[in-house]
C-alpha positions as CSV (number, residue, x, y, z in Angstrom):
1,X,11.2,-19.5,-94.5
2,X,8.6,-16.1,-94.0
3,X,5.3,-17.4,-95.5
4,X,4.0,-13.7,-94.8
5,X,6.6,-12.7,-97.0
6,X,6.1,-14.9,-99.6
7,X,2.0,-14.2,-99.6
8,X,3.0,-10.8,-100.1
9,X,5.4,-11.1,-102.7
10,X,2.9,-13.3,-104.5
11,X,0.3,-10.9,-104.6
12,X,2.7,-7.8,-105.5
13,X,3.8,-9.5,-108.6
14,X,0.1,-10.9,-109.1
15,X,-1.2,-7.4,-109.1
16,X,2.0,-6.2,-111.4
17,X,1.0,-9.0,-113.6
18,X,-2.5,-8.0,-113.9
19,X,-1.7,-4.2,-114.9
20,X,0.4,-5.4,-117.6
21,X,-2.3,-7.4,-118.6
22,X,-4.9,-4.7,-118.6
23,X,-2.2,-2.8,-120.2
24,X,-1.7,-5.0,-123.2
25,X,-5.6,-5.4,-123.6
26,X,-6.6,-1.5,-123.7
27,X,-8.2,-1.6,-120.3
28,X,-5.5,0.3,-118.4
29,X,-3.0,3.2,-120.1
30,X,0.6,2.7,-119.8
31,X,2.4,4.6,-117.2
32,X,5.0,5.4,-114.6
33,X,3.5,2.9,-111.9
34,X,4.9,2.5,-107.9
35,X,5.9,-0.8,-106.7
36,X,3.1,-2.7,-105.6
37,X,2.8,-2.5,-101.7
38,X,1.3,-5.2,-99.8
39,X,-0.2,-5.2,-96.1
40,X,-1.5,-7.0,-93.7
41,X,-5.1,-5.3,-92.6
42,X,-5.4,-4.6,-88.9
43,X,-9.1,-5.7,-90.0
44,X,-9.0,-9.0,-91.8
45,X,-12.7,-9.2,-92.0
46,X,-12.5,-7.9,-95.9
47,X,-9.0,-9.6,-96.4
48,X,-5.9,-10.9,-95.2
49,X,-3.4,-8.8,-97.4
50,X,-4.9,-5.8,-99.0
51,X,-3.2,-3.6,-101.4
52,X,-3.4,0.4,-102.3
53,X,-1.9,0.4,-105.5
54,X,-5.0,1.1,-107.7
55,X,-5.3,4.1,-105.2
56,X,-1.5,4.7,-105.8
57,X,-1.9,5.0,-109.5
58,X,-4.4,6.9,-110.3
59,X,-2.6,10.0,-110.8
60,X,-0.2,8.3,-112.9
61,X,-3.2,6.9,-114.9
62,X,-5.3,9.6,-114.7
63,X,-8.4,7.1,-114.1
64,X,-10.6,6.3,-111.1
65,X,-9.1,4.0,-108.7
66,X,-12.1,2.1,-108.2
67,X,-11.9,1.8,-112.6
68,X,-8.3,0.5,-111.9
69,X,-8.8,-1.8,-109.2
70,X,-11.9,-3.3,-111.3
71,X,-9.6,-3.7,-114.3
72,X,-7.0,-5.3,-112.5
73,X,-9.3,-7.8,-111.0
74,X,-10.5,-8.9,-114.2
75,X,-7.2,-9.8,-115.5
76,X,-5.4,-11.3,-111.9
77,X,-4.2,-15.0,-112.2
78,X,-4.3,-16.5,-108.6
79,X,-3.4,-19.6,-109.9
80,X,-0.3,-20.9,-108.0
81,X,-0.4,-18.3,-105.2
82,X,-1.8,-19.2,-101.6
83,X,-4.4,-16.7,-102.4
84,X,-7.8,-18.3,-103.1
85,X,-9.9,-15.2,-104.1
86,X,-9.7,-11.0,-104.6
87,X,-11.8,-8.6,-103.9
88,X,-12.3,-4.6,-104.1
89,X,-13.0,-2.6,-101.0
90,X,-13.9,1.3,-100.4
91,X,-12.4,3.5,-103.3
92,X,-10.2,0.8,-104.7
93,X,-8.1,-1.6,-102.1
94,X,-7.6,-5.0,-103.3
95,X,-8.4,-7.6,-100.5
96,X,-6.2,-11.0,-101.1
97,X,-8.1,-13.9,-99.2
98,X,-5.7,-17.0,-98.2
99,X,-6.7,-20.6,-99.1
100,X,-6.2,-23.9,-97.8
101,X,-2.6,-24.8,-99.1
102,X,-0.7,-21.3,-96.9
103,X,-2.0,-22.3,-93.8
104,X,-1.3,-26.0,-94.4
105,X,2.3,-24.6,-95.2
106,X,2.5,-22.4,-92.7
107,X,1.8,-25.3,-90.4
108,X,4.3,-27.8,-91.9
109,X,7.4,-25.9,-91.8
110,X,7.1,-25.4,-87.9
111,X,7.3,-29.2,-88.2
112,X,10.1,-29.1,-90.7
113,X,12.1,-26.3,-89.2
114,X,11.6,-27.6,-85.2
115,X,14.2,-25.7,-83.2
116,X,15.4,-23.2,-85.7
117,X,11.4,-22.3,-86.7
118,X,11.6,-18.2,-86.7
119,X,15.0,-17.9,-87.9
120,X,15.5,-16.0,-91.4
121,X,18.6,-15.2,-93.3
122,X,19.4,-11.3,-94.0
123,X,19.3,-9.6,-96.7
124,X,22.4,-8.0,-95.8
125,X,24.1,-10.0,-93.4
126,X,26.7,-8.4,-90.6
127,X,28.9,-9.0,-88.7
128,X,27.7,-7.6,-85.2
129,X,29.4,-6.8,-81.5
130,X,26.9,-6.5,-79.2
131,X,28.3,-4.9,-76.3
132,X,26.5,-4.7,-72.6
133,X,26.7,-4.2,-68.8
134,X,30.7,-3.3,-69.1
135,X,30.3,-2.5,-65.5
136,X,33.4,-1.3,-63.7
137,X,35.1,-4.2,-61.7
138,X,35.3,-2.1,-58.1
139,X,31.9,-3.4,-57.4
140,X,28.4,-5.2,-57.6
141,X,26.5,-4.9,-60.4
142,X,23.3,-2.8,-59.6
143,X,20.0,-2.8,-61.0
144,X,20.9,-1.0,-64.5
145,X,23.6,-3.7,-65.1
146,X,20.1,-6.1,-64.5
147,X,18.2,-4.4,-66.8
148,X,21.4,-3.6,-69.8
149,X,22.0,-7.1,-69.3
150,X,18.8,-9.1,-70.3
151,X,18.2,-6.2,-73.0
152,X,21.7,-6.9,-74.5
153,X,21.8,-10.6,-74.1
154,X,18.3,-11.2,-76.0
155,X,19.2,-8.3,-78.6
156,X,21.8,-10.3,-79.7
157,X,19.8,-13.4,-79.5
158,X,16.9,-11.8,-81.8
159,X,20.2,-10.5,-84.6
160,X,21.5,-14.4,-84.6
161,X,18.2,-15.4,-85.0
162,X,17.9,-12.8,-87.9
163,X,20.6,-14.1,-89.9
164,X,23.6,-11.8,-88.9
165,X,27.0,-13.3,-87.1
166,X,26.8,-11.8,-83.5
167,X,29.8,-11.2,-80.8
168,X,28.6,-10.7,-77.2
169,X,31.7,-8.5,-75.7
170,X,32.2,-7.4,-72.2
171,X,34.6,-4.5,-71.8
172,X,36.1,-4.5,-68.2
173,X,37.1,-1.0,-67.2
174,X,40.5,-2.0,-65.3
175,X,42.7,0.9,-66.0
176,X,42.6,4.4,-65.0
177,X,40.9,6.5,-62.0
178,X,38.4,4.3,-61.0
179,X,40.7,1.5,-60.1
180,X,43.0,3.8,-58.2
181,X,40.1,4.9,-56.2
182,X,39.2,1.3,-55.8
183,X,42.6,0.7,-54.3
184,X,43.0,3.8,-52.3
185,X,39.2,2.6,-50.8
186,X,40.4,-1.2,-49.8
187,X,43.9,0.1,-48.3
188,X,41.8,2.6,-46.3
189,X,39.7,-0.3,-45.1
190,X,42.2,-2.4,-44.7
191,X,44.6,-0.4,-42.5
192,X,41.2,0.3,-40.5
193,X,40.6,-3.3,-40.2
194,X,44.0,-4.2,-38.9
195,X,44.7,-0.5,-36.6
196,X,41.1,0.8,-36.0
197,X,38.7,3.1,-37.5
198,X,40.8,6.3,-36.3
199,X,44.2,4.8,-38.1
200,X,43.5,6.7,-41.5
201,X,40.9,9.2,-42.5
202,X,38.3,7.2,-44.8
203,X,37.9,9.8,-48.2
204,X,34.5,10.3,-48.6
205,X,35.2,10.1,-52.6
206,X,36.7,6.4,-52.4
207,X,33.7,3.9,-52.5
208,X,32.1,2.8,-49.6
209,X,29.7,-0.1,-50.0
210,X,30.4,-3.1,-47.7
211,X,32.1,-5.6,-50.4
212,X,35.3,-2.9,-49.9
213,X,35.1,-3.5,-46.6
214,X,34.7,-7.7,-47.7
215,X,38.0,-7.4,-49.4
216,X,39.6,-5.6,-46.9
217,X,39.0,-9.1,-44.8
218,X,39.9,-11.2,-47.7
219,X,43.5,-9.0,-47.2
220,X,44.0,-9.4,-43.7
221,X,43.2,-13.5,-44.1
222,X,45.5,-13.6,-47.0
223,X,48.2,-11.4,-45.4
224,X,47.3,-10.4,-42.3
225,X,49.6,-7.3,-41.7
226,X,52.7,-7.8,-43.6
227,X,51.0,-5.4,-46.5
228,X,51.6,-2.7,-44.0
229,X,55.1,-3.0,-44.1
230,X,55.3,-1.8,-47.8
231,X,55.2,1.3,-49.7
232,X,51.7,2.3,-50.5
233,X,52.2,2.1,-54.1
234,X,53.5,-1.9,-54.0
235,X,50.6,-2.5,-51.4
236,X,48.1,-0.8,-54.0
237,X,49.4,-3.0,-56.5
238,X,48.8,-5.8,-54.4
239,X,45.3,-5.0,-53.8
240,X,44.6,-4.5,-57.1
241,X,45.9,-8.0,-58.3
242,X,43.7,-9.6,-56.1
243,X,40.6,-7.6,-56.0
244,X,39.7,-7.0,-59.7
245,X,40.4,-10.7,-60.8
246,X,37.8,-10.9,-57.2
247,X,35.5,-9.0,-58.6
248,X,35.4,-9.9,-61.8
249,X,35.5,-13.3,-61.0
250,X,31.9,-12.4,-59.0
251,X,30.4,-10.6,-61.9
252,X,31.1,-13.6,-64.2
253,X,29.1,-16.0,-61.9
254,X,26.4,-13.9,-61.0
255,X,26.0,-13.3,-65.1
256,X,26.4,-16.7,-65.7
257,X,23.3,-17.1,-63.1
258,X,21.7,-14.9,-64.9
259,X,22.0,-16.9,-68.3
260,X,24.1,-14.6,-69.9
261,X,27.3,-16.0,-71.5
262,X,29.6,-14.1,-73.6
263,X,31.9,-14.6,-76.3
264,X,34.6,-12.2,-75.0
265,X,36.0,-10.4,-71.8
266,X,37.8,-7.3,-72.9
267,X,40.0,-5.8,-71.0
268,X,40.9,-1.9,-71.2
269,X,44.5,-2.5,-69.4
270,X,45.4,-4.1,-72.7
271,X,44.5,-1.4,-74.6
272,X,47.2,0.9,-72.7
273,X,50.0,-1.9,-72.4
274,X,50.1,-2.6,-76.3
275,X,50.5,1.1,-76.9
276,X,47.0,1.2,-78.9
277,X,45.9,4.2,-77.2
278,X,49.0,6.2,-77.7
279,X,48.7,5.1,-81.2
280,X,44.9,5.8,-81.8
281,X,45.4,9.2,-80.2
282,X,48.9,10.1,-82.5
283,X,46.5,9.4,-85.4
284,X,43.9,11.7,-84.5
285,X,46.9,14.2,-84.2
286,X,48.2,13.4,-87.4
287,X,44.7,13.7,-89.1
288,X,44.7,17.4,-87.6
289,X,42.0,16.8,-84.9
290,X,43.5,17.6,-81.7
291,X,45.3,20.4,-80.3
292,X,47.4,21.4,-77.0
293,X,46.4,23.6,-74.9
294,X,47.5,24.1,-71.1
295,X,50.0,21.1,-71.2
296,X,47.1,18.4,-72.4
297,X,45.9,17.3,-75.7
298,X,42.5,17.9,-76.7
299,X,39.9,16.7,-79.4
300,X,38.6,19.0,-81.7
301,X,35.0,17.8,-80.8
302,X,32.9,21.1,-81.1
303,X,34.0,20.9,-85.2
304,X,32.0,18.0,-85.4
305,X,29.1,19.5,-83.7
306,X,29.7,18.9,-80.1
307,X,29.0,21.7,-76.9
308,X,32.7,21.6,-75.7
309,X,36.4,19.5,-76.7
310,X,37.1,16.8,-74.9
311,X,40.7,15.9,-72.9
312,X,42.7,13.0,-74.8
313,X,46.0,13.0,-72.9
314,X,46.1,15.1,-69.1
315,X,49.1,17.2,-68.5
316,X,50.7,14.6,-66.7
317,X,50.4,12.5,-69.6
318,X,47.2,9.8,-68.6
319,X,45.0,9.5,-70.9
320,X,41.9,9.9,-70.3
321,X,38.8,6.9,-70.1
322,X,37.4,8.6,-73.6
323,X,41.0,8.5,-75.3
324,X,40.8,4.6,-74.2
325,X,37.0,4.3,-75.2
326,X,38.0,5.7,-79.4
327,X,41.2,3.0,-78.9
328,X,38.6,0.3,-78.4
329,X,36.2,1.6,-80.5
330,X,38.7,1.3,-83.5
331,X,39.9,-2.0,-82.4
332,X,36.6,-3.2,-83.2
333,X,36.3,-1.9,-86.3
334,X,39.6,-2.1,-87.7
335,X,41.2,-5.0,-86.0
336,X,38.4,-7.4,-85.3
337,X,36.8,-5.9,-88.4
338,X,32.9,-6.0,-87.1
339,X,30.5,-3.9,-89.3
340,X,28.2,-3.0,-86.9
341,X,28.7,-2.0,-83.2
342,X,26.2,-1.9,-80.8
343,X,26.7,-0.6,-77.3
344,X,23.9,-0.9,-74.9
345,X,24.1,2.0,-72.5
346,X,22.7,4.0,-69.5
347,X,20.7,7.2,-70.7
348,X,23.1,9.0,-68.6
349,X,25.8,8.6,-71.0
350,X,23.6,10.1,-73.8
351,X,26.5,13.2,-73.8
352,X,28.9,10.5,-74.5
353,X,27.3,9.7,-78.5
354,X,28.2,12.7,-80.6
355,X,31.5,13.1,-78.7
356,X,32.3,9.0,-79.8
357,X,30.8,8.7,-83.1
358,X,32.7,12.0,-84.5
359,X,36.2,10.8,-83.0
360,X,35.8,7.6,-85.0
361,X,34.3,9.9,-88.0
362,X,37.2,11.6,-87.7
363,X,39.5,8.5,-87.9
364,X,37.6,7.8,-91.1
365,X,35.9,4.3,-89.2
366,X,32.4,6.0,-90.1
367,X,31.3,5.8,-86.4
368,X,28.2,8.2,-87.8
369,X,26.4,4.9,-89.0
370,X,28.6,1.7,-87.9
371,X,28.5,2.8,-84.2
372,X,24.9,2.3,-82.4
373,X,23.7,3.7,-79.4
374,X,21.0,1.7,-77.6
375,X,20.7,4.5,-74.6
376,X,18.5,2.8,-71.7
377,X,16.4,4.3,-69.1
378,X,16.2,3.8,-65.3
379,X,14.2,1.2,-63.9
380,X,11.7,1.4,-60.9
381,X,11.9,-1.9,-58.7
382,X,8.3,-2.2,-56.8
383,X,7.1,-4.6,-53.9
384,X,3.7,-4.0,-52.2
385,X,2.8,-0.5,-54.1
386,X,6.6,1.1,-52.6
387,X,9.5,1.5,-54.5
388,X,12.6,-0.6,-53.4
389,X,15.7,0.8,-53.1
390,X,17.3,-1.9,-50.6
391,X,18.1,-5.3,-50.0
392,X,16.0,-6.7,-46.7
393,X,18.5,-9.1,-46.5
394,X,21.8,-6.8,-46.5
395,X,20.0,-3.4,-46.1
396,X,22.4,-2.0,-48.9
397,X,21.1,-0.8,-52.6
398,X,19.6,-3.5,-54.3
399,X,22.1,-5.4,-56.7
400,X,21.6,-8.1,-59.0
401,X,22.8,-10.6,-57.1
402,X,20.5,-9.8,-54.4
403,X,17.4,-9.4,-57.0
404,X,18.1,-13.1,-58.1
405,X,18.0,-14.4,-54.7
406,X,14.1,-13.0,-54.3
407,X,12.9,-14.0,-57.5
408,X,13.8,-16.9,-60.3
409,X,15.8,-16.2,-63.0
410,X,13.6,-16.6,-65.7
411,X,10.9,-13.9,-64.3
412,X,13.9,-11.1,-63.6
413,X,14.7,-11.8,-67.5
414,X,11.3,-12.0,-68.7
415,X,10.5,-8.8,-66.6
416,X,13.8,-7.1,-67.8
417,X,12.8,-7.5,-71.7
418,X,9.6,-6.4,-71.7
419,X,9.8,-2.8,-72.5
420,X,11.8,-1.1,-74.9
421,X,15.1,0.2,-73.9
422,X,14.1,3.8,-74.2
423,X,10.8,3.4,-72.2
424,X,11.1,3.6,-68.3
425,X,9.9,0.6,-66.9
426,X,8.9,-0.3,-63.0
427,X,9.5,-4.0,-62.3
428,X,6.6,-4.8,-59.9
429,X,8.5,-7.5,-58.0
430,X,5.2,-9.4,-56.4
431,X,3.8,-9.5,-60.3
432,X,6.8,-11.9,-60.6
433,X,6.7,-14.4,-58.3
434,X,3.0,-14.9,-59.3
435,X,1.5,-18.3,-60.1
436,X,-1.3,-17.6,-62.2
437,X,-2.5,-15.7,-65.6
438,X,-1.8,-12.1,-64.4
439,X,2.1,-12.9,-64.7
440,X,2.6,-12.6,-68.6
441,X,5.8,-15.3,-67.9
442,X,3.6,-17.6,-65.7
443,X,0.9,-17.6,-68.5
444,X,3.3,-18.3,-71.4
445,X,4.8,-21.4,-69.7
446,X,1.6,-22.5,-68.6
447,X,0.4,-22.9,-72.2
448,X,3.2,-24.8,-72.8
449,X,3.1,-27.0,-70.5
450,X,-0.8,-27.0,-71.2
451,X,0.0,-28.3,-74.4
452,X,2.7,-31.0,-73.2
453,X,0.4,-32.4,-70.8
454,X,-2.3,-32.9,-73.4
455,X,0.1,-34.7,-76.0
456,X,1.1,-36.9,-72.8
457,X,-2.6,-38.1,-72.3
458,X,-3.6,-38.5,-75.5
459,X,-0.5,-40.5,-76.2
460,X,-1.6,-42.7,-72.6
461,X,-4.8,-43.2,-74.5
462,X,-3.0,-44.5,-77.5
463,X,-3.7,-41.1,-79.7
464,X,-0.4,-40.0,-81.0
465,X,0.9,-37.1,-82.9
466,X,0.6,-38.3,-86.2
467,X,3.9,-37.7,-89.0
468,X,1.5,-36.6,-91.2
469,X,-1.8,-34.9,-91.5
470,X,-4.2,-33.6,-93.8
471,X,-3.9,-30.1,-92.7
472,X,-5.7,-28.3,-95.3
473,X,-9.3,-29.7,-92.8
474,X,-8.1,-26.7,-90.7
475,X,-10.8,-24.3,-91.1
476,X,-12.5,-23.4,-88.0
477,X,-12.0,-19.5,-87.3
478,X,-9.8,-20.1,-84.0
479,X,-8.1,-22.8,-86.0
480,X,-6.7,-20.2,-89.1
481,X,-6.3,-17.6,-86.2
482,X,-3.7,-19.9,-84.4
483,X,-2.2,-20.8,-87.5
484,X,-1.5,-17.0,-88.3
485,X,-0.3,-16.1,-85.0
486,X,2.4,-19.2,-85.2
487,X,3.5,-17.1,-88.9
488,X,4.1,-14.0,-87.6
489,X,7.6,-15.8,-85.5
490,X,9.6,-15.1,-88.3
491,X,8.6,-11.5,-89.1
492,X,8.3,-10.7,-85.4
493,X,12.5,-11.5,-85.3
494,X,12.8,-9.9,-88.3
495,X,11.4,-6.2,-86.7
496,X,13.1,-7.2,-83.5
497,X,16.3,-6.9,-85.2
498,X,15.5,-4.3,-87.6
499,X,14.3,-2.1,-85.0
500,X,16.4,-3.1,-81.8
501,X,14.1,-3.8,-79.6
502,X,13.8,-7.4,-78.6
503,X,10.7,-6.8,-76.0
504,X,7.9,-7.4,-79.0
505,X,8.8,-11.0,-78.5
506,X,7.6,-11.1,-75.1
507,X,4.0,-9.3,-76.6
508,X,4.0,-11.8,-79.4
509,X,4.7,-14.8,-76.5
510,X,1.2,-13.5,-74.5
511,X,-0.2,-13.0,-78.1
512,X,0.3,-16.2,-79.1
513,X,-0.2,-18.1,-76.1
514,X,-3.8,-16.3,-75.9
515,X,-4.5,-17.5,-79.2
516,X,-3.8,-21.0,-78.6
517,X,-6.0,-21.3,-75.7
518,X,-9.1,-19.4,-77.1
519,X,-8.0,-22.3,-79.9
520,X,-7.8,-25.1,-76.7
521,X,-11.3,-23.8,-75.6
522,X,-13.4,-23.6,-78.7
523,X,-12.1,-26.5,-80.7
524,X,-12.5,-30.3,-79.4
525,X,-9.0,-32.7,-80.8
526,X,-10.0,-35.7,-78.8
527,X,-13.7,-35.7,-79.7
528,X,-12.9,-34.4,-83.4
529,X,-13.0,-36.8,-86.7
530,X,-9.9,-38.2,-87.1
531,X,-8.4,-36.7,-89.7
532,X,-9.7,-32.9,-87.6
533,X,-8.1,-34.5,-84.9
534,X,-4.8,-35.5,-86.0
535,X,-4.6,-31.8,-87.8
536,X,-5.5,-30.6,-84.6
537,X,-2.4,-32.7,-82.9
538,X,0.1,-31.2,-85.1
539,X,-1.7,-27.9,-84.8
540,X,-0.8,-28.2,-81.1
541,X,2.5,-29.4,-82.1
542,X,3.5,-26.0,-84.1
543,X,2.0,-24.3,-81.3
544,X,4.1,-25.7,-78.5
545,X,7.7,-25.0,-80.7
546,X,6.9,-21.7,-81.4
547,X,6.1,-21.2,-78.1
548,X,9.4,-22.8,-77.0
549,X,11.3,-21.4,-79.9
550,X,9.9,-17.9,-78.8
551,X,10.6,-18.6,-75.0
552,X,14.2,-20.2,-75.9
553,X,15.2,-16.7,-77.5
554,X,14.2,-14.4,-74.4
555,X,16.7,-16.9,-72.5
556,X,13.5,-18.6,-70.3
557,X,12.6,-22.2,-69.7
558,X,9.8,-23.4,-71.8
559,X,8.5,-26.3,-68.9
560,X,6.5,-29.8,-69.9
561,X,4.9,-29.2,-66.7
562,X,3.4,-27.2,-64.2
């Protein structure tokens, strides 16, 4: 379903056919050969593949590559390929030029493949968990959580689309400190709200944003002020039963919003009520890798190459959020049985690798190379030149819920995904909201409703989209250009996946859809010869679903009009 692939593969065993040939009629000496590689030029002006290997086995052959490369020209059979001729360049590269039938092909199995044009099966095929934002429930989600989330949600998008079995997972932090902090923070607000502001000192380390103080309300509606006739520790239970399932319930909806749907909520309570922590720690005891020291258990991380041992189990007998974090860790590996993990994570947590990977190393889950980080760095939200730390509307920090009610969803994804994780990014917010060709969204979805509305008035003029066309009478430079650019789908999902970092769809989306209009601009279809023009049509055609297909994948709305 990669016709790049298959070009090169033709001309690698072409070539390889041609030295045995040379070989067998005395031109060439045997010898201890490399595999043929094959490129694609960034200058296609000599060539659209090119090949080094007459440069690559001259030592071998103790012979001039240019003598090589002249040798195995002579004896090259391009019968059968897409390849129509072969030429030498410089000091010996072979230059494959494509004929008619590839980009005929190439153009046919869009039609063929419609919706599922770009996806390719893996060589080694996986079974992946992606998992992203895991924000703590005690809160909104902030402008990181934005960011994780697109990055995460089209990640695993680009490895279905690459031929691996994906999981999108969620793990909801609802044990341990932070959710006693969160209840300490609403009872402090809520006693407040019911006996004044001097009723209880507020701790400055419980949270203080103004949804506390929003559940505090919820409290007083719900119960007015019989909570205050409990014990603090019933009354904290209380608040905890209704605000998480609150909050969560929030940062489902506002994800959903967002387009992002996942396959599993996982919760870390569970984790600590089956007795799987417990468990996962007495293992790493039985396997010799913790010790006690000071009334608490420790992890002998600074034997696998860490700066300092980390706290399993506190002297009180909590364990601690990275005891929890190996439990689930090895749940996914050896209960759910993925074979690859990937966590998408703030660059803040970059500590948090070595220490992770070597506990599961140490539990023999090989967390060395089945546990990836994806470690993402801050982004810069900018309006009028100035950096934007807060809402207008609310005055507090800018979350994502306020974020998607100043610009559409489709521009704060599209925005999100366009740099690699790694890379800081600033997210000019006026850029976003722009209607015309400097927004990179607004200019993909403008070609493709460029290209709906002319199939709609050619179709009113009784032209349609023909089911099939003589598409080896493309030949026009734009023409071949287009018809490249659509190819490249496949093996642009294919280095997506391979090299996690789903944001070169969003430069091959402005590639192609710059390509099609220099196309739209040079090359007449209504004016054309038939036969040009119905080639043209379907040209358009493949054009439009790989723009859609491309589109679809980012998690963006491909429009029939603008």
């Amino acid at each position: 379903m990669n016709l790049i692939e298959q070009a090169k593969k033709q001309a690698a065993e072409a070539v390889l056919d041609a030295y045995h040939a040379a070989v067998a009629a005395g031109e060439l000496p045997e010898g201890d050969v490399p595999a043929v590689a094959v490129e694609i030029p960034k200058d296609t002006k000599n060539g659209d593949y090119a090949s080094s290997f007459a440069m690559q086995c001259a030592r071998a052959l103790h012979m001039a590559p240019r003598k090589i490369a002249e040798a195995l020209v002579a004896h090259i059979a391009l019968d059968g390929t897409y390849f129509e001729e072969i030429s030498i360049a410089g000091p010996g590269f072979l230059n494959f030029r494509l004929g008619k039938k590839w980009y005929a092909d190439a153009v046919q199995l869009v039609s063929d493949m419609g919706a599922d044009y770009g996806r390719v099966k893996a060589e080694h095929p996986e079974k992946i968990m992606v998992e992203f934002v895991s924000a703590n429930p005690t809160g909104p989600m902030h402008m990181g959580n934005a960011r994780g989330g697109v990055l995460g949600d089209c990640l695993s998008e680009v490895l279905s689309w690459a031929g691996h079995d994906v999981t999108r997972e969620f793990y909801i932090n609802d044990a341990g400190n932070q959710v006693d902090k969160f209840a300490h923070s609403v009872e402090g607000r809520y006693i407040q709200q019911l006996k004044g502001e001097d009723a209880i000192a507020f701790d400055e380390s419980w949270y203080q944003g103004a949804d506390i103080r929003e559940l505090a309300d919820d409290l007083v509606r719900l119960h007015g002020d019989k909570l205050l006739d409990l014990d603090g520790e019933e009354r904290r239970r209380i608040i905890v039963e209704y605000g998480l399932p609150t909050n969560i319930a929030r940062m489902q909806r506002d994800l959903e919003r967002y387009k992002i749907h996942y396959d599993v909520w996982f919760r870390e309570s569970g984790l600590h009520d089956s007795g799987f922590v417990k468990e996962t720690v007495d293992m790493l005891t039985a396997k010799g890798a913790t010790y006690e020291k000071e009334g608490a258990l420790w992890l002998r991380s600074t034997d696998f190459g860490c700066d300092k041992d980390d706290v399993l189990r506190r002297a009180n007998g909590f364990y601690t959020y990275f005891a929890a974090d190996i439990a689930y860790h090895r749940n996914k590996f050896e209960v759910r049985g993925f074979d690859r993990v990937i966590n998408i994570w703030g660059a803040d947590h970059h500590g948090h690798v070595l220490r992770l990977k070597s506990a599961l190393d140490a539990l023999g889950l090989d967390g060395s190379n089945r546990l990836e980080i994806v470690l993402m760095q801050l982004v810069r939200m900018m309006q009028g030149g100035e950096v934007v730390r807060m809402s207008k509307r609310t005055g507090k920090s800018l979350t994502l819920s306020d974020l998607l009610d100043e610009i559409p969803v489709d521009a704060a994804r599209y925005f999100f995904n366009s740099r690699a994780a790694e890379t800081q990014m600033e997210f000019d917010l006026d850029l976003a909201v722009k209607q015309d060709s400097e927004n990179p969204l607004y200019y993909c979805q403008y070609a493709h409703a460029r290209i709906c509305s002319l199939l709609r008035k050619m179709e009113e003029e009784g032209i349609r989209v023909p089911e099939s066309a003589d598409l080896t009478v493309l030949s026009e430079a734009e023409e071949l250009a287009l018809v490249k650019q659509i190819s490249l789908l496949p093996e642009e999902i294919s280095m997506a996946a391979a090299e996690r970092d789903p944001s070169r769809l969003n430069k091959y989306a402005v590639a192609l859809c710059a390509q099609f209009h220099r196309f739209y601009n040079a090359c007449r279809i209504k004016e054309a010869e038939d036969a040009v023009r119905d080639a043209r049509l379907v040209l358009c055609c493949a054009a439009r679903q790989t723009i859609y297909n491309v589109l679809t994948i980012i998690g963006v709305e491909a429009p029939e009009h603008m």
